[in-house]
Every structure is written in structure tokens, then in C-alpha cells.
N, C-alpha and C positions, 0 to 999 in steps of 0.2 A: 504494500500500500504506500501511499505518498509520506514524506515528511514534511508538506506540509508546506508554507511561504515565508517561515521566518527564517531560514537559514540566507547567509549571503549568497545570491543568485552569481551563479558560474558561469548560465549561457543567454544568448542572446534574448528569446521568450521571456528567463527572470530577471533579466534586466529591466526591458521594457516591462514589466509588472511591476516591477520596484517604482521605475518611473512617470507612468500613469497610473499608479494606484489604483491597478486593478485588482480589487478584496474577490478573494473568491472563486478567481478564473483559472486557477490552479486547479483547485478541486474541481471544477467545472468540465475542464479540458482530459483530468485525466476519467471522470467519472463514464465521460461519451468514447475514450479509446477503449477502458478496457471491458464497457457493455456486452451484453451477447445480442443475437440476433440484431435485427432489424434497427436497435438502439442504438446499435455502434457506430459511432462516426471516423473513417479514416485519417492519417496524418495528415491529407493533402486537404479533405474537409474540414478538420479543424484548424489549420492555417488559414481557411477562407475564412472562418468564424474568426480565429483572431483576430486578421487584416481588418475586417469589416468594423470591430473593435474596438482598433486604434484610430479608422475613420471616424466613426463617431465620438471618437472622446477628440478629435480634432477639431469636429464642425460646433461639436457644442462651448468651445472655448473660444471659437471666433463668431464675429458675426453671420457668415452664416447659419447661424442655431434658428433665425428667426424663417429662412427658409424653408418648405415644405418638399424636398424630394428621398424620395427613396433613399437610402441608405445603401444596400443590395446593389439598386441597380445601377448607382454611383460609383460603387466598387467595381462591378464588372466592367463596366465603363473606362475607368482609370487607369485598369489592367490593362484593358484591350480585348477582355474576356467576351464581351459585347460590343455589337453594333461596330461603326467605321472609325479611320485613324482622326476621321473629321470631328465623330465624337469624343473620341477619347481629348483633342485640343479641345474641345469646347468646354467638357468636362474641368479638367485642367485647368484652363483660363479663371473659368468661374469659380473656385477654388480658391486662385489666388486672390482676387480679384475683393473675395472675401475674406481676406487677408490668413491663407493658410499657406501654411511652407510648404508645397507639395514633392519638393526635393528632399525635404528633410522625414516626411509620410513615406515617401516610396522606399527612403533606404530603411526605413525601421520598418516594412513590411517584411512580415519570416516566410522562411520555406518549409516546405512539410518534416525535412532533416533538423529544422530548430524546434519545431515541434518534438519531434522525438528524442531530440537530444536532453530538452527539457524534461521532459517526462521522464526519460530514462536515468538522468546522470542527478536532478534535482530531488524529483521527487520518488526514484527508486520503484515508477510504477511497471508493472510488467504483465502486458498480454502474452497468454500461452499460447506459440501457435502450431503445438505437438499434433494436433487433431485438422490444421488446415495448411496442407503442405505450400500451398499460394502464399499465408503469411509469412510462415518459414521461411523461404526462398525471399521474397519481397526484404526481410531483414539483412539476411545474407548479402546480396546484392545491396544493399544500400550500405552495410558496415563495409564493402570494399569501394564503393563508391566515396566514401567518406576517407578512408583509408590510403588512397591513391590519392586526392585532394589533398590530405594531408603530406605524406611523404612531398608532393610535388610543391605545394609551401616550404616548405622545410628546407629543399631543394634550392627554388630561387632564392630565398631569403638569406642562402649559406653564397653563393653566385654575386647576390648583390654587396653581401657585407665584406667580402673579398676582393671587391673591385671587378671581378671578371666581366659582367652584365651590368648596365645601367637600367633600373625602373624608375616610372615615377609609383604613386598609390595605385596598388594595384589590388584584384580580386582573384582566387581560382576557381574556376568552375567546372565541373566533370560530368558531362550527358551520356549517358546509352542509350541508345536508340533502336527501336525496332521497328524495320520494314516489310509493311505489307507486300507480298509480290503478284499476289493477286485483286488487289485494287490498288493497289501505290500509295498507300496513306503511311503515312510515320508516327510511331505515336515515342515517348519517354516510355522507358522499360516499367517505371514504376506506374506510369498512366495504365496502361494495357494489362499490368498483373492483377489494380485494381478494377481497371473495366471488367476483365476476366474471358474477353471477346473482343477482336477487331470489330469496326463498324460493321464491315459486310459480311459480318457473320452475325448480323441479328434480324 
């Protein structure tokens, strides 16, 4: 089970709870990972429910609070997750416009691997996934994914401290990818293990 939100937050998730004082979203987040059935919410869902979140504790600290739009459909918007690149600028502008940082929103939006790392490393919660070999493997693959990321940080930052490579602020990021060969679609490895089916296989 969890320990809980008083210890000093290690990863990115209990930072940002530390620093929007969100009571409760610890307990919240791990209560829907480690659900059975129909209740459970995945890592990549509950990332959306955080983002979504941190947008609203953004919009209600600026003047936009006095506005009336979706919340949801704000966020999908922003991402890019909905609608055109014309909304997501419009999106955006208005945003600003209503004096929110939205550079400073998108970098403190998490990934489904700060979800779990939260969960895992903070609050010590743990889904069994003995009985659903999908979860299993999904873990698997993600601790190497994580694992590679890491070593290749590790890597440049020994490159750069030595003089050999010059960076400026940089990021690692590490994708696998799988291709459909019978419609061409591509999905994230982790997408697809959650879908549990390509599109044209439904």
C-alpha cells in the first residue's frame, strides 16, 4: 500500500503535488491503478487525469476562472489530442492571453512513466500483474525503456562534463514503436499493449 504524501517527494508527480497542493491525489491516483476490473485506470489515463489537474488549478489562479469552457476539452486541445494545429494556437493564445504560463503548464505536464514512477518508488504501490501477462510484459518493457534513457543520460552527461561533446539543456527520450503492416498505422508499444488490438483489428 502507499506511504502516503508526507515523505519528501523524489519524482516529478510528488513534486508537483508538493507544489500545487494537491491533498489527496496520491491516494486518488494510486487507488484507480491498483482497482480491479472495469475501475482500473491505466498509467497513460491517469497522466491524463493529472494533466487535466494541473490545468485547472492553473485556470483557477488566473483570470481565466471567470470563463466557462471545458476543462477536458481544453486539455485535448492543448495536447493536440483534438481537433487542428489551428486549435490547439487558439487554444494556447487564449491561455495566455488570460495570463497563464503555458510554457511553464506544458513542461510540468507528466508522462505515464512519472506516473509510475510515482507510484512505484513514492508510494511503494504495487499492481500484480502474475495473472495478466499484457501487464507483465507492459512493465518489462517500460523498466528497459526507462533503463536505456537512463544509461544514455548518464552517457552524455559523462561526454559533456569531459569536454568531448558540446550541449546546450537538453532532454532524453526513448520511443518503440510498432508497425502495423497490414494497414500502416504506428502506434507507441505501450499504446497498443494497452489498446490490446490494432485499429483494424476491431
Amino acid at each position: 500500500m502507499g506511504t502516503g504524501e508526507d515523505a519528501k517527494p523524489r519524482t516529478k508527480v510528488g513534486k508537483l503535488i508538493e507544489k500545487y497542493d494537491f491533498e489527496g491525489i496520491g491516494d486518488e491516483l494510486e487507488r484507480m491503478w491498483t482497482a480491479s476490473g472495469d475501475e482500473r485506470k491505466s498509467l497513460r489515463e491517469l497522466a491524463a487525469i493529472f494533466n487535466k489537474r494541473l490545468l485547472q488549478s492553473r485556470i483557477r489562479g488566473s483570470e481565466m476562472s471567470r470563463l466557462r469552457t471545458d476543462n477536458d476539452d481544453m486539455y485535448l486541445q492543448l495536447t493536440g489530442e483534438k481537433g487542428t494545429s489551428a486549435d490547439q494556437t487558439r487554444i494556447r493564445r487564449q491561455l495566455e492571453r488570460e495570463g497563464v504560463d503555458v510554457e511553464t503548464l506544458q513542461s510540468d505536464f507528466v508522462s505515464y512513466g512519472a506516473i509510475r514512477s510515482f507510484l512505484k518508488e513514492e508510494r511503494s504501490a504495487e499492481y500484480n500483474p502474475s495473472q495478466n501477462p499484457v501487464e507483465r510484459d507492459t512493465d518489462s518493457i517500460q523498466q528497459l525503456r526507462n533503463r536505456t534513457m537512463l544509461v544514455t543520460e548518464t552517457k552524455l552527461n559523462g561526454l559533456v562534463e569531459n569536454d568531448h561533446i558540446e550541449l546546450g539543456s537538453y532532454e532524453v527520450t526513448v520511443d518503440i514503436n510498432v508497425f502495423c503492416e497490414e494497414c500502416g498505422r504506428q502506434f507507441d508499444v505501450i499504446d497498443i499493449l494497452e489498446q490490446k488490438e490494432c485499429d483494424c483489428k476491431k
